[in-house]
N, CA, C and O of each residue as an XYZ file, in Angstrom:
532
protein
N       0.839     -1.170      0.000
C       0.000      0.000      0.000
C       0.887      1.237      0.000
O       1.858      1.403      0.738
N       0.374      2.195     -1.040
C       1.602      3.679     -0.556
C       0.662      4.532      0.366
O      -0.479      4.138      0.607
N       1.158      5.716      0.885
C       0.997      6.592      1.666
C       0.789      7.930      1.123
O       0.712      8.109     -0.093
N       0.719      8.642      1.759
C       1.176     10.200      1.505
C       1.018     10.343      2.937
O       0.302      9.723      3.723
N       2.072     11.562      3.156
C       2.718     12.160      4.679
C       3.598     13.025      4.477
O       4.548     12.942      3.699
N       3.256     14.080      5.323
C       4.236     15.198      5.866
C       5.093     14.576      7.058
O       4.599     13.516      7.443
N       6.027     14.883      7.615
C       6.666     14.660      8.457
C       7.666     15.773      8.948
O       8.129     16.323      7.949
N       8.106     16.240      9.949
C       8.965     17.386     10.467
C      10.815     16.349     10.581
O      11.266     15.272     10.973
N      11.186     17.426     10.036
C      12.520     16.925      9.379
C      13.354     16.722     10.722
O      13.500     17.690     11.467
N      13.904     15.487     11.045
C      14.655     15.050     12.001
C      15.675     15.861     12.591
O      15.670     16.014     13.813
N      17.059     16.715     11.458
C      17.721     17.192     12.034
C      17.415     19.170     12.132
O      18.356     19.952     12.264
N      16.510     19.448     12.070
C      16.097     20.859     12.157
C      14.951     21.046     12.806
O      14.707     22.117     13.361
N      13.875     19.731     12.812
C      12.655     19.914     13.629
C      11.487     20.488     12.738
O      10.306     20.221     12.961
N      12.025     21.503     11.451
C      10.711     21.772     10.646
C      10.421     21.307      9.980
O      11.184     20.598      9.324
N       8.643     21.449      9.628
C       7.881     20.454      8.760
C       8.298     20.743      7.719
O       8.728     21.821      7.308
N       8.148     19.418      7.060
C       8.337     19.344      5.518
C       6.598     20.227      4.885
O       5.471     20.088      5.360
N       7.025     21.026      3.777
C       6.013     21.714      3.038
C       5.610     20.781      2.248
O       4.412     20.504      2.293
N       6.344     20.162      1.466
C       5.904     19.083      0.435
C       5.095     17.701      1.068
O       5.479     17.196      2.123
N       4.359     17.356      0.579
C       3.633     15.542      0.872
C       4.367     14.577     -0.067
O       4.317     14.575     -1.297
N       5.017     13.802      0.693
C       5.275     12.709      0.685
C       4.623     11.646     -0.068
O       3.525     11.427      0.442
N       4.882     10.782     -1.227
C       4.188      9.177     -1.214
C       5.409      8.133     -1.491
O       6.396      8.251     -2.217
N       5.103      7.373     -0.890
C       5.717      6.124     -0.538
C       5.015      5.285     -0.175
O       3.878      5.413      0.279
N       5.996      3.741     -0.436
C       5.278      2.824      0.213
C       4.990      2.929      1.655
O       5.401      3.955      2.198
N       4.349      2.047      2.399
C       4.452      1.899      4.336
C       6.043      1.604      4.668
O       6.375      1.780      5.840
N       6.832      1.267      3.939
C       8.415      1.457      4.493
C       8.862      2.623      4.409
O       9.569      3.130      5.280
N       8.590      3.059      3.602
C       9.092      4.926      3.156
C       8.978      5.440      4.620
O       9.850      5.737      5.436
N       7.974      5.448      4.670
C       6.967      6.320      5.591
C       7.739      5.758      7.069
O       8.309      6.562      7.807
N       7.675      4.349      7.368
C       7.731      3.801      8.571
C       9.746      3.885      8.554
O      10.295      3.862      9.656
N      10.424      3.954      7.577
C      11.555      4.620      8.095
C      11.613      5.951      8.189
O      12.763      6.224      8.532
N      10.960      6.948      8.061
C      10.823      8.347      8.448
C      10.468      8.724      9.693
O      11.086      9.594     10.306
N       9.160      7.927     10.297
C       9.271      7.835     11.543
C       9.930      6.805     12.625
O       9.443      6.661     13.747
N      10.901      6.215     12.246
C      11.747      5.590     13.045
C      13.175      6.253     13.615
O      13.922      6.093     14.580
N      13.103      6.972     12.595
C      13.851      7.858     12.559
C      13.866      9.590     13.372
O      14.684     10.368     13.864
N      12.549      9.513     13.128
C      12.057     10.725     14.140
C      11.968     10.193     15.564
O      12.335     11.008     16.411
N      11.586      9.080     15.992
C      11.705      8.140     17.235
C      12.958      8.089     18.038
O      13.012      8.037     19.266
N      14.161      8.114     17.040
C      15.096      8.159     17.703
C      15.567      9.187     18.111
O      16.457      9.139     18.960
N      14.909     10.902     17.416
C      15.404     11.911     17.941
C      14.748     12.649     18.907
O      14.844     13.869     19.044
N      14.060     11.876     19.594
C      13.116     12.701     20.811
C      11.792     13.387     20.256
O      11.135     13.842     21.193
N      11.443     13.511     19.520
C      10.459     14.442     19.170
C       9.849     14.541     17.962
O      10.769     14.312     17.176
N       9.243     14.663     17.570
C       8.533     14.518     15.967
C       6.906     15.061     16.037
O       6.025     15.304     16.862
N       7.158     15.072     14.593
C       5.200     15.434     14.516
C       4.980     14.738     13.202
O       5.981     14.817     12.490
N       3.593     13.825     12.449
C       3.939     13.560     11.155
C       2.248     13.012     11.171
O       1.637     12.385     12.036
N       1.749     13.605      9.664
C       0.745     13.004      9.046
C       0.658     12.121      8.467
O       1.778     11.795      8.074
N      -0.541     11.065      7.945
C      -0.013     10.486      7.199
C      -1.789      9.966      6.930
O      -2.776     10.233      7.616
N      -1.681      9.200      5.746
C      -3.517      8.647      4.690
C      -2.833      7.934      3.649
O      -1.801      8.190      3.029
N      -3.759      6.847      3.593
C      -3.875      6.625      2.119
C      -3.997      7.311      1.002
O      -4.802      8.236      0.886
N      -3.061      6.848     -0.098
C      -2.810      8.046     -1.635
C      -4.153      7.678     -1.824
O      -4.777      8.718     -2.030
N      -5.150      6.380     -1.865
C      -6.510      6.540     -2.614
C      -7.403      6.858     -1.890
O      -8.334      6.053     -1.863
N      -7.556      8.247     -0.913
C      -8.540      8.426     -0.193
C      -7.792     10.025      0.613
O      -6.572     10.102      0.761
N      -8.438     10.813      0.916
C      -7.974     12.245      1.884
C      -7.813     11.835      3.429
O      -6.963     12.072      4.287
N      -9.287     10.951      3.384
C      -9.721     10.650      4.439
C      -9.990      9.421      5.130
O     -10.808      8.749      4.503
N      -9.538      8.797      6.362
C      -9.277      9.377      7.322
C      -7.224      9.133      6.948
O      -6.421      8.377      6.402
N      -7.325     10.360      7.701
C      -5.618     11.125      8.077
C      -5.499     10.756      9.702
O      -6.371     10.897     10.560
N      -4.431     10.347      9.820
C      -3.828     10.425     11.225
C      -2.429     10.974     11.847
O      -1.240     10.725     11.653
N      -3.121     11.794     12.640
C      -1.394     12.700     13.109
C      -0.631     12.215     14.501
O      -1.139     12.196     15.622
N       0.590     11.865     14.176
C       1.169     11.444     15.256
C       2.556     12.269     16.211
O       3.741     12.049     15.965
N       2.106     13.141     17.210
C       2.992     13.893     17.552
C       3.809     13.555     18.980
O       3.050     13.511     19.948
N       4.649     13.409     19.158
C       5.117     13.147     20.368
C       6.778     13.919     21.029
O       7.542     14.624     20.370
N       6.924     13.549     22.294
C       8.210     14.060     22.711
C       8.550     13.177     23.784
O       7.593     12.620     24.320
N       9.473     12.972     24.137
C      10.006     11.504     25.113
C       9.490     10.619     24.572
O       9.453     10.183     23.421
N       8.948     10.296     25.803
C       8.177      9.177     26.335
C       6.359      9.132     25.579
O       5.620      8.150     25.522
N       6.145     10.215     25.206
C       4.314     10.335     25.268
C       4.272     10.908     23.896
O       5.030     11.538     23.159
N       3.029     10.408     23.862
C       2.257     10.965     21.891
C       1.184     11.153     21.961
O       0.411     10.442     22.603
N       0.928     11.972     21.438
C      -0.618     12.085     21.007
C      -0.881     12.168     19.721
O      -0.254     12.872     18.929
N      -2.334     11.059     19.310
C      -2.712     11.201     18.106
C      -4.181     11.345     17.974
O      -5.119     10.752     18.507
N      -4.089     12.576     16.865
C      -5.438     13.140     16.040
C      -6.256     11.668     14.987
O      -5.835     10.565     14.641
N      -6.941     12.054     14.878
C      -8.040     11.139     13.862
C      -8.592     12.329     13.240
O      -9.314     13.173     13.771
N      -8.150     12.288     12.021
C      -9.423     13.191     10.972
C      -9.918     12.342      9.600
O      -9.419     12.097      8.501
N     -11.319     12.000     10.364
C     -12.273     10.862      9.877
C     -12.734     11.791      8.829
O     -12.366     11.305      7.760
N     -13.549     13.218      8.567
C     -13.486     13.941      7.600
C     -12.735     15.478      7.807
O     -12.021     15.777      8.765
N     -13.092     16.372      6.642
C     -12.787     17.828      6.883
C     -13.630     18.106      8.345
O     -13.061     18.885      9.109
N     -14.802     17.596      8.754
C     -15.601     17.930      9.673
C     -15.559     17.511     11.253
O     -16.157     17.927     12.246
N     -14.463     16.379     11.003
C     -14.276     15.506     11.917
C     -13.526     14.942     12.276
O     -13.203     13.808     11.922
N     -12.770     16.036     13.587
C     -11.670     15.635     14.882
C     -11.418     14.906     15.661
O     -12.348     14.939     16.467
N     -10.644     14.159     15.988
C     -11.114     13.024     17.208
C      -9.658     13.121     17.642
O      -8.788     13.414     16.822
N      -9.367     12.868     18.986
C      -8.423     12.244     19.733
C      -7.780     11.136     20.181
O      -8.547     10.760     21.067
N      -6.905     10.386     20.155
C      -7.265      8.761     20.467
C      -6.991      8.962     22.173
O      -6.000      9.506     22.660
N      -8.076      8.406     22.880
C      -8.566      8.181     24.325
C      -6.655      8.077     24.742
O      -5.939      8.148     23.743
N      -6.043      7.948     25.876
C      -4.496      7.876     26.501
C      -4.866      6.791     27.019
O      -6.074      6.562     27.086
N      -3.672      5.605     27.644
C      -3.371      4.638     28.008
C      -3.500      4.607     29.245
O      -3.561      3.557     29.886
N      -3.551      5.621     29.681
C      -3.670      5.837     31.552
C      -2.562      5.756     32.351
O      -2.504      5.623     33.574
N      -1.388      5.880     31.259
C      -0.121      5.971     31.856
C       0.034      7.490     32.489
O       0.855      7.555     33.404
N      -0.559      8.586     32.176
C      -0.559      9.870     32.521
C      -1.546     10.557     33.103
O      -2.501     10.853     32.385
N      -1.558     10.891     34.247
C      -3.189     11.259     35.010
C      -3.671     12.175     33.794
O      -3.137     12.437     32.717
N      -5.095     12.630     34.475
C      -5.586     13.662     32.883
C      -4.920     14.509     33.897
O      -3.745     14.143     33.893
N      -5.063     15.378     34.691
C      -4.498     15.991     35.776
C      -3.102     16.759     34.611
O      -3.104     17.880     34.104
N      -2.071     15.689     34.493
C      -1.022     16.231     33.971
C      -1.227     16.440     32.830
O      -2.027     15.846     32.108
N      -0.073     17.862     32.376
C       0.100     17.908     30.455
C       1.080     17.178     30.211
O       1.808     16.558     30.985
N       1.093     17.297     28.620
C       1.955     17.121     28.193
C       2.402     17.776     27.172
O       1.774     17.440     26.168
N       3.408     18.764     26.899
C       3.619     19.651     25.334
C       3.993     18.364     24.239
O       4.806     17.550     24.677
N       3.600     18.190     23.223
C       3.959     17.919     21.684
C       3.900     18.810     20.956
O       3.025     19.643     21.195
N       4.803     19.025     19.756
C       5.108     19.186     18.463
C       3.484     19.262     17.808
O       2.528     18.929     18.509
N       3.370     19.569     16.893
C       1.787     20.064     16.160
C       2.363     21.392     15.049
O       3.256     22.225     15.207
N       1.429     21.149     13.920
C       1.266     22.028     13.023
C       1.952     23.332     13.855
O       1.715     23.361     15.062
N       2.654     24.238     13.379
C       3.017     25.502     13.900
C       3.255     25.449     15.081
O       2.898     26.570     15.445
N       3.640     24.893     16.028
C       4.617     24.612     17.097
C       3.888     23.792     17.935
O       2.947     23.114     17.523
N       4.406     23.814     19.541
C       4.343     22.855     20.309
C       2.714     23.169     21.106
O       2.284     24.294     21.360
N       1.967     21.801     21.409
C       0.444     22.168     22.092
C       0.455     21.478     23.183
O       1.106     20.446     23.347
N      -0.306     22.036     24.039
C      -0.521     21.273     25.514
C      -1.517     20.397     25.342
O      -2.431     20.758     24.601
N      -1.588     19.114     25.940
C      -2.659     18.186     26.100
C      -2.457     17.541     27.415
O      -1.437     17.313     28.065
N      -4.029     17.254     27.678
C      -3.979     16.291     29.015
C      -3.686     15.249     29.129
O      -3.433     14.566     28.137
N      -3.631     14.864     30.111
C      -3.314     13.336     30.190
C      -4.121     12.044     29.900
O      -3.834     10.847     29.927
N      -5.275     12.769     29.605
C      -6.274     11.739     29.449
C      -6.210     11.404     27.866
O      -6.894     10.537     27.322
N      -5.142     12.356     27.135
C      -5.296     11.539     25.363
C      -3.962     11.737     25.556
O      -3.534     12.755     25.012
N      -3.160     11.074     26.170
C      -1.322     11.174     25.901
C      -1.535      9.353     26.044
O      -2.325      8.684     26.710
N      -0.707      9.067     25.325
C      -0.218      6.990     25.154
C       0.971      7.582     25.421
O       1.422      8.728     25.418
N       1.367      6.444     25.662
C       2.944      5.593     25.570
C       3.681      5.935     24.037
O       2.871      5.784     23.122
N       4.281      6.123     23.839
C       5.139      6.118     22.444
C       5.122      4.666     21.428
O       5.149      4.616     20.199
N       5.061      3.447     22.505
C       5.080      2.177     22.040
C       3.874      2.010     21.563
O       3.896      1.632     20.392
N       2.508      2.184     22.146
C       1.360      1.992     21.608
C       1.045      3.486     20.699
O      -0.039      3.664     20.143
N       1.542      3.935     20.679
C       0.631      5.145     20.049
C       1.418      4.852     17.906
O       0.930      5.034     16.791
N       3.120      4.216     18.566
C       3.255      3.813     17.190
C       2.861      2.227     16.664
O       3.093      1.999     15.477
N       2.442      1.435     17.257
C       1.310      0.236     17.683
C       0.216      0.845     16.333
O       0.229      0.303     15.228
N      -0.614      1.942     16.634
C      -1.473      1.972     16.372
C      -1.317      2.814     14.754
O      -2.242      3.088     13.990
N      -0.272      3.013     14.621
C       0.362      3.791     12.986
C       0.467      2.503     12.423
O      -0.194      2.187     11.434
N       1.391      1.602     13.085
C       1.661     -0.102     12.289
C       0.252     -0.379     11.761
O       0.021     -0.390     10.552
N      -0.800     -0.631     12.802
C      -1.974     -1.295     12.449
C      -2.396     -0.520     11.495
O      -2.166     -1.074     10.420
N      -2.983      0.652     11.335
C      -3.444      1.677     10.338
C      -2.789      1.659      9.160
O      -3.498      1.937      8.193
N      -1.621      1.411      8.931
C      -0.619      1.049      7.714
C      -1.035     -0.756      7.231
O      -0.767     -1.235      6.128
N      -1.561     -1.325      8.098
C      -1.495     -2.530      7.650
C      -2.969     -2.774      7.324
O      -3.440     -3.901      7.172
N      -3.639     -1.672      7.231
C      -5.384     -1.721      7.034
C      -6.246     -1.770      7.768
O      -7.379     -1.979      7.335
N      -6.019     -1.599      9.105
C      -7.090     -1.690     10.121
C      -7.940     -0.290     10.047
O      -7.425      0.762      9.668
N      -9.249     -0.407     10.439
C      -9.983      0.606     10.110
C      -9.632      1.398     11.503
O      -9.162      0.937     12.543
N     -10.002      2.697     11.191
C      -8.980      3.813     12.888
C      -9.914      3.234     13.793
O      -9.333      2.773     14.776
N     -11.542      3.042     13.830
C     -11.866      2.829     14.988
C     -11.510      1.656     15.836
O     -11.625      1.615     17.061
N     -10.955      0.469     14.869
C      -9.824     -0.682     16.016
C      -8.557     -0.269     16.527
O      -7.701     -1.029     16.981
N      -8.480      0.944     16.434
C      -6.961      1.946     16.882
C      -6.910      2.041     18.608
O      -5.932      2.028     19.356
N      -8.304      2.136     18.902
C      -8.499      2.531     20.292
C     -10.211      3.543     20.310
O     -11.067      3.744     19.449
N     -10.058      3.955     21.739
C     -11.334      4.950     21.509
C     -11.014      6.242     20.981
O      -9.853      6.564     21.234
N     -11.472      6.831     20.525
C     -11.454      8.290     19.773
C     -12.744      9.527     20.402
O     -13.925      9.531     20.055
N     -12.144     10.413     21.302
C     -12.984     11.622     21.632
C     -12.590     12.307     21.036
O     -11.446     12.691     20.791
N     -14.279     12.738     20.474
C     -14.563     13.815     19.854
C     -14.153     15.293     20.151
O     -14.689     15.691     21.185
N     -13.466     16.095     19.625
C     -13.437     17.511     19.737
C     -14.496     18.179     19.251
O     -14.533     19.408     19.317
């Protein structure tokens, strides 16, 4: 299957302007690569479809990822409960870094868990739960 994806460039931190297509290796060495440098932000959909897009932003340890099921429709994927909601967490995002609670921050391991599955065809809602914005 190919892709299309933006991704924020490993050794400078800014997003790439251009979209990306590649196969799911393209893509899945771009963010392996961002994995290893602490921090990243990166979109990514199927070339035969806009929709749904999933954004995966993280720093350490924690990620958060968007669901955009249409132009109309935001979602969050629910957090692992590794992070009270209580606490933030800053990530990387379109035009700089955003605060989120703890109640939609995962683990880094599951949150890229759930990019594998989505690359391998799973529909987003077997990703986890998704709140609505």
């Amino acid at each position: 299957m190919d892709v299309a994806w933006i991704a924020t460039d490993p050794g400078s931190g800014d997003l790439a302007l251009k979209e990306n297509r590649s196969d799911v290796d393209g893509f899945m060495s771009r963010l392996r690569h961002l994995l290893s440098v602490g921090q990243g932000y990166t979109e990514v959909r199927r070339v035969d479809t806009d929709y749904p897009q999933l954004t995966f932003s993280y720093r350490g340890g924690y990620a958060v990822m968007h669901l955009f099921a249409s132009p109309d429709d935001c979602r969050l994927l629910r957090g692992d409960g590794g992070r009270p909601a209580t606490k933030s967490v800053d990530v990387p995002v379109l035009g700089g870094d955003c605060t989120f609670s703890g109640d939609v921050v995962s683990n880094v391991t599951r949150a890229t868990a759930a990019v594998v599955a989505f690359m391998d065809g799973a529909p987003a809602e077997r990703l986890g739960e998704w709140v609505r914005l």
